[in-house]
N, C-alpha and C positions, 0 to 999 in steps of 0.2 A: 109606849108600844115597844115589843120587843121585833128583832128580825131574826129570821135564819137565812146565814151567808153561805150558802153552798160553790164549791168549785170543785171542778172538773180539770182533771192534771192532762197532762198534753201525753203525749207517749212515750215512755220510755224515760219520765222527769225523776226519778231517783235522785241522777248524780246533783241536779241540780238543785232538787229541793234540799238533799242533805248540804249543799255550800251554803245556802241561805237561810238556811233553819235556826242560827242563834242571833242575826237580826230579826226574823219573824218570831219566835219566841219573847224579845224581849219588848217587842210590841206591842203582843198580848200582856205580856206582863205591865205595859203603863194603863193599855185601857182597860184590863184589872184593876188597877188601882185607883182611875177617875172611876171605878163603878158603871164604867160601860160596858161588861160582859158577864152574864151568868154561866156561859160555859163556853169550850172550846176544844176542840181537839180535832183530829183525820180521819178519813174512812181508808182503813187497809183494804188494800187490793186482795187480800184473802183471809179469813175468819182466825185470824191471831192478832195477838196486841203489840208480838215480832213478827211482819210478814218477810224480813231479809228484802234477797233478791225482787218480791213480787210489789213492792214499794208500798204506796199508796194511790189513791185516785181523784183523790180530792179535801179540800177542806174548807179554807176562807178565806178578800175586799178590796178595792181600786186601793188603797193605801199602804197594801199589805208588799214586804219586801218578796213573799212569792209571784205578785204581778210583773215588778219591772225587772225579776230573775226568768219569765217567759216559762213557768211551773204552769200555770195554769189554760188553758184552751176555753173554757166558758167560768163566768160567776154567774149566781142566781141569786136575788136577794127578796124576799119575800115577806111580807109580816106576820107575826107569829105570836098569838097567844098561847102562855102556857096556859095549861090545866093541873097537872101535877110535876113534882111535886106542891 
């Protein structure tokens, strides 16, 4: 079964997700590599793939170093069937 880990950034989490963005990167990157993720990536806080100043809003897990960096305000974790592709 797969999940979608959805999170909800706290306000104003820029400064601090970008200090902890290359320990949460390369955490994706091991459970990459045990073949625990199909995908992964952030929702920009405004329709670019550089939103700058307007940051992001959320992205993803209790283990993830943007939890114990206080980035995040809610996770959702849900089970998810793909469909496509």
């Amino acid at each position: 079964m797969l999940y979608a880990i959805i999170a909800t950034d706290v306000a104003n989490s820029l400064e601090k997700r970008l200090s902890v963005r290359p320990a949460h990167v390369e955490r994706l990157k091991q459970l990459q590599a045990q073949g625990r993720i199909v995908l992964a990536g952030p929702h920009p806080a405004v329709d670019s793939n550089d939103p700058g100043d307007a940051g992001f809003t959320g992205s993803w897990a209790k283990a993830d170093p943007y939890v114990a960096a206080g980035v995040y305000a809610d996770v959702v974790i849900k089970p998810f069937k793909q469909v496509l592709p």
